[in-house]
C-alpha positions in Angstrom: 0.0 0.0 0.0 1.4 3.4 -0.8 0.3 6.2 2.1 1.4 10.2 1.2 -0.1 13.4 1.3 0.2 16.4 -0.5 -0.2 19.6 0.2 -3.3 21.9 -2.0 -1.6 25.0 -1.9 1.6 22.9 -3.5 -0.2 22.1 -6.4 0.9 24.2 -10.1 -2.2 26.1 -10.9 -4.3 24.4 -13.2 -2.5 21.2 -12.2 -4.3 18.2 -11.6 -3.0 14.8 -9.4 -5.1 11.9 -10.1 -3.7 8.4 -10.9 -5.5 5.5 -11.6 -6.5 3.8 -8.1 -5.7 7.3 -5.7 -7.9 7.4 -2.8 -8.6 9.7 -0.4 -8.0 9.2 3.1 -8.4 12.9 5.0 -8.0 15.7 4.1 -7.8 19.3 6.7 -6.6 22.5 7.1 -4.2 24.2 9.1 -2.7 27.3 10.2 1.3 27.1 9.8 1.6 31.7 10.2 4.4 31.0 12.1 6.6 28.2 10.3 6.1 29.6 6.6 8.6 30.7 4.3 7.9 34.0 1.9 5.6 34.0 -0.9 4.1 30.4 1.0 0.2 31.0 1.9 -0.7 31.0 5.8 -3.0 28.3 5.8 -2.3 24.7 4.2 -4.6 22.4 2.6 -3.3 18.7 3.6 -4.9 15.7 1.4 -4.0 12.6 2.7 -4.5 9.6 0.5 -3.6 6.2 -0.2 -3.0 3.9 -3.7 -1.7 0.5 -4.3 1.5 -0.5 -5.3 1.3 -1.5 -8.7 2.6 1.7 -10.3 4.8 3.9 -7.9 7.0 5.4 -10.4 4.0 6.6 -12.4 2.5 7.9 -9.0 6.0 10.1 -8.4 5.6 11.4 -11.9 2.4 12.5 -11.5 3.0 14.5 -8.4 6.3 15.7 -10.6 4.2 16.9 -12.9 1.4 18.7 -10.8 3.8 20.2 -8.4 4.6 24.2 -8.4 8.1 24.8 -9.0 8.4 27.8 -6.8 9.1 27.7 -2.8 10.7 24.2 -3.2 7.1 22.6 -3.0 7.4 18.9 -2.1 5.4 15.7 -1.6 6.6 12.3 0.0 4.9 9.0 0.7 6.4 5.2 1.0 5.7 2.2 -0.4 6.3 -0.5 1.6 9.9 0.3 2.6 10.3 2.7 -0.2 10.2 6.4 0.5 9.1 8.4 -2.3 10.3 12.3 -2.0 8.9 14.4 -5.0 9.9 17.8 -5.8 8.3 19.6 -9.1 10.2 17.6 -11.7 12.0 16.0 -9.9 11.7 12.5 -7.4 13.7 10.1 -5.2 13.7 7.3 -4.0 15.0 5.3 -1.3 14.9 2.8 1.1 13.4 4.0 4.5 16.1 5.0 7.1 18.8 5.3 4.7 20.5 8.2 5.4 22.7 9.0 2.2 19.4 8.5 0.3 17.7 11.1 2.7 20.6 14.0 3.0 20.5 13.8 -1.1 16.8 14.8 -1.2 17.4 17.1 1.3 20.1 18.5 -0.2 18.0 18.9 -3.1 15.4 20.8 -1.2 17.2 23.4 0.3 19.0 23.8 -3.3 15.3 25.2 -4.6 14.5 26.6 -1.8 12.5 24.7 0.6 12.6 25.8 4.1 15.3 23.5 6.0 12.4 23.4 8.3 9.6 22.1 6.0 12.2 19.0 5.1 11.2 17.3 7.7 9.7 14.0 6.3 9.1 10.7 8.5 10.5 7.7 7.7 
């Protein structure tokens, strides 16, 4: 089962994320004022959801695709002991706990300009 979320306000305008088998699991709305980097919106749209695991490269494209380039937008979510970290155009992947795999998305984040805060996935 692949579990993720993503966030609304990350999404490219006019973008759209919906692979074949995507469900929803929750989705709320919270106010992160105080943790938020210029030009990011106050409040935050979270969608959690869930797929199967029969297509998780074409799942990390699709969030590719859909995400906005600017901020350093990201999206993450495993699969089984996979963890999948997508930036726009741009994913890894890696086994969970790894930490070479982890410092190079990381890396990658802060290089367009996500908050070293906001890179602050589980694994």
């Amino acid at each position: 089962m692949i579990n993720g979320y993503v966030i609304g306000e990350s999404l490219r305008p006019g973008a759209e994320f919906a692979p074949r088998g995507l469900r929803l699991r929750k989705v709320g709305r919270l106010d992160v004022s105080e943790s938020v980097a210029a030009g990011q919106p106050s409040y935050w749209t979270f969608v959690e959801w869930e797929a199967e695991e029969d297509d998780v490269a074409g799942l990390a494209q699709a969030l590719a695709d859909a995400l906005e380039p600017e901020n350093g937008w990201y999206a993450d979510f495993t699969a089984g002991e996979e963890r999948v970290v997508v930036f726009a155009g741009k994913v890894f992947r890696y086994r969970r706990g790894d930490p070479a795999g982890r410092a190079e998305a990381v890396a990658y984040g802060r290089s367009v300009g996500t908050p070293a805060h906001q890179l602050d996935w589980r694994e």
